[in-house]
Phi, psi and omega in degrees: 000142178228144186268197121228128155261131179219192185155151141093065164296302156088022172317126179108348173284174195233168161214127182053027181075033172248119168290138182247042173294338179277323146330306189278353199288301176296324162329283229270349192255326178299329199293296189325299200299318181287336142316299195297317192288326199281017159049054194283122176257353176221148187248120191221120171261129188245048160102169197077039189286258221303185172226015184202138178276342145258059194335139181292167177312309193305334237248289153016291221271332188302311150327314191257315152002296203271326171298328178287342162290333221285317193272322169320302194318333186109007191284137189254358175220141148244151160237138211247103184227137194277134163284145168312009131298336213252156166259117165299314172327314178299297222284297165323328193311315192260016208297324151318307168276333164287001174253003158295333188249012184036066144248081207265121185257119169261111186268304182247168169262158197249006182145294189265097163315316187264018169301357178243358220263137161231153160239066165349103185249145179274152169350293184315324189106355199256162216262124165241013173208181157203133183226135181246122199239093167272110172290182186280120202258122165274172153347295208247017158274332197232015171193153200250133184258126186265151188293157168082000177276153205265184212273321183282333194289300186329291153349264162353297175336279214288298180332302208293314195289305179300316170299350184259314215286310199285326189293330192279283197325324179253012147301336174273346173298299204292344187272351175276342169302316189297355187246014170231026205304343218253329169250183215253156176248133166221151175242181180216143163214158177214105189202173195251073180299253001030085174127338221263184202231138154221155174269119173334125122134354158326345206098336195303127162285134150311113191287264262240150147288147154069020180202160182230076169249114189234158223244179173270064247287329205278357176287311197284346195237013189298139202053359169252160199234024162193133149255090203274138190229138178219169175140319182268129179277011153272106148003131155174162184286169174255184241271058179059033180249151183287336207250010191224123187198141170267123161311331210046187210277175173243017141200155174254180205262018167167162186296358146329320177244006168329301191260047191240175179227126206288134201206161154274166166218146197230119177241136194232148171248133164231013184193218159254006139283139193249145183242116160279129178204158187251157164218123196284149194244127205287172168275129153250351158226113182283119162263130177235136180269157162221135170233113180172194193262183192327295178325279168312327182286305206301313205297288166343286190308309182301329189290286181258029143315312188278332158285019185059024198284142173249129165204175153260143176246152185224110185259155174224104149282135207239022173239152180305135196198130157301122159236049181265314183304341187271315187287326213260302185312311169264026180258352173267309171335274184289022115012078197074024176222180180261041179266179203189113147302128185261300189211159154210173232216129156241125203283316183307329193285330164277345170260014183262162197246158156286133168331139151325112212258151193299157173278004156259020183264143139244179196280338169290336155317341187241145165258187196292312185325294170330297184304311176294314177304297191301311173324278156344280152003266208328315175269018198020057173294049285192328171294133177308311204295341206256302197321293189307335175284311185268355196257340150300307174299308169341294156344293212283334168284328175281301182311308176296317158318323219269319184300340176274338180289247178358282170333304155338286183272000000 
């Protein structure tokens, strides 16, 4: 039996309001073809399909697309499990007629262990997997909360609650095993481990408020003998074991992950060990960061003009810069090519602090306008015309906030 692992697809995100549907489109048209050459027999998504619990129709329509599809290839299951992203209600709703195509979808847990249990039969009828498909465990799934508790008795809580919730679930596995000892146990998880890596600025959420509670990757995965696992958008192993691995996302979700290379996991089974392999997942849309002063980005930039690159940009300037003078330069720049700015950043302008106030001055003395002024000063803005455009937007944010206040109370 051969497996596939993915997870955290995020249909529907945007990056900087720029829509990606055609991204996720070619994903999802590549995935397909690569189940049909590779001859997948199980398919396993590990939570996060959407990137919104009220997913758009397009979000909608790929996802159920790509599920109608799913079975020309010859894939004889898929198991579906929701991520902290995900709406269990959506994602449950149709789950009776897609287990009609023995497509099983878990969005939440329910109670019941074994409501998360699959017994997987190959054409013959005869059972060639058991996959236990644990969704992303809320709050209010795995602890009950009592007054007066300090954030470590939570902390405590919630661990004690996930490690009891995978334990009940592969006790309904192990009793099914004995009457299958010959085929493989597989798990599923959409969780936070111990030990594992993320890139600043990926997106990755902290699962609990008011907590870091991250698990132990090799307790949760104890009787199985492949762990899939999502929630992190890097590829990577569990405390360096082949079989406890995260897929990560198949494109990336923000420029934070421009330069990682994006993969699937293929675990094929003939016994209860697995030959593992990762397969990289083609680019379909390239995002590049540039980080320097004008001068370097601009140098960057001139570089792949002269390569024909098509890209989206995330520019950071990292020198004292105007930055009306930064936008109108690198927007002449890329000018007839195919590159396409998304955003740019001047680092400076948030890391310089205001002069220091006189000594007969405090900060209750100043309106914001004033503050918003000494600011500008601070960034050395100084053209009436740059002043005047920002100390408007300034205004104009403020005056809307406020108006939004209002509205409120």
């Amino acid at each position: 039996m051969k497996l596939l692992h993915t997870s955290d697809w995020h249909l529907g995100r945007s990056l900087y309001d720029r829509k990606r549907y055609n991204e996720f489109e070619a994903f999802l048209n590549w995935l397909i073809g690569f189940i049909a050459d590779e001859k997948v027999d199980l398919l396993l998504v590990s939570g996060d399909i959407f990137d919104s619990t009220t997913p758009s129709n397009r979000a909608q329509e790929l996802y159920y697309h790509f599920l109608g599809r799913l079975s020309a290839t010859g894939c004889r299951h898929a198991v579906i499990t929701g991520g902290n992203h995900d709406s269990p209600t959506f994602l449950d709703a149709p789950k009776n007629l897609l287990g009609a195509l023995n497509i099983h979808v878990v969005g939440s847990a329910t109670g019941n262990p074994e409501d998360e249990v699959f017994v997987l039969k190959d054409d013959d009828g005869k059972t060639e997997a058991i996959v236990c498909a644990v969704p992303f465990l809320r709050d209010r799934d795995i602890r009950t909360v009592e007054a007066g508790e300090s954030p470590g008795d939570k902390t405590k809580k919630l661990l004690q609650g996930i490690e009891l919730h995978y334990k009940e679930v592969t006790a309904v596995a192990g009793k099914l095993q004995d009457k299958n000892n010959s085929v493989p146990v597989i798990g599923m998880g959409h969780l936070f481990t111990s030990n594992a890596r993320t890139v600043e600025g990926d997106g990755v959420r902290e699962l609990y408020i008011g907590s870091s509670a991250h698990v132990d990757g090799n307790i949760i995965s104890a009787g199985y003998d492949y762990m899939a696992l999502g929630h992190l958008h890097m590829a990577q192993k569990t405390g360096n074991s082949e079989t406890i691995r995260y897929s990560g996302a198949p494109i990336p979700i923000g420029f934070a992950e421009a330069g990682q290379t994006k993969s699937v996991v293929v675990a094929r089974f003939s016994d209860h060990t697995p030959v593992i392999t990762e397969h990289p997942v083609p680019c379909f849309q390239k995002l590049i960061a540039i980080s320097g002063d004008v001068g370097t980005a601009s140098a960057t930039i001139e570089e792949l003009k002269e390569s024909n690159a098509g890209a989206w940009l995330e520019i950071e300037i990292t020198s004292p810069s105007s930055a009306t003078d930064i936008t109108s330069h690198f927007e002449e720049l890329i000018k007839d090519t195919g590159l396409e700015i998304l955003r740019i950043k001047n680092r400076t302008i948030a890391s310089l602090a205001l002069a220091p106030l006189a000594e007969n001055e405090s900060l209750d003395e100043l309106d914001d306008s004033e503050v918003f002024s000494r600011c500008l000063d601070a960034n050395n803005i100084t053209g009436p015309e740059e002043r005047t455009i920002l100390t408007e937007t300034y205004r104009e944010a403020i005056d809307s906030m406020v108006s939004e206040d209002s509205n409120a109370i």
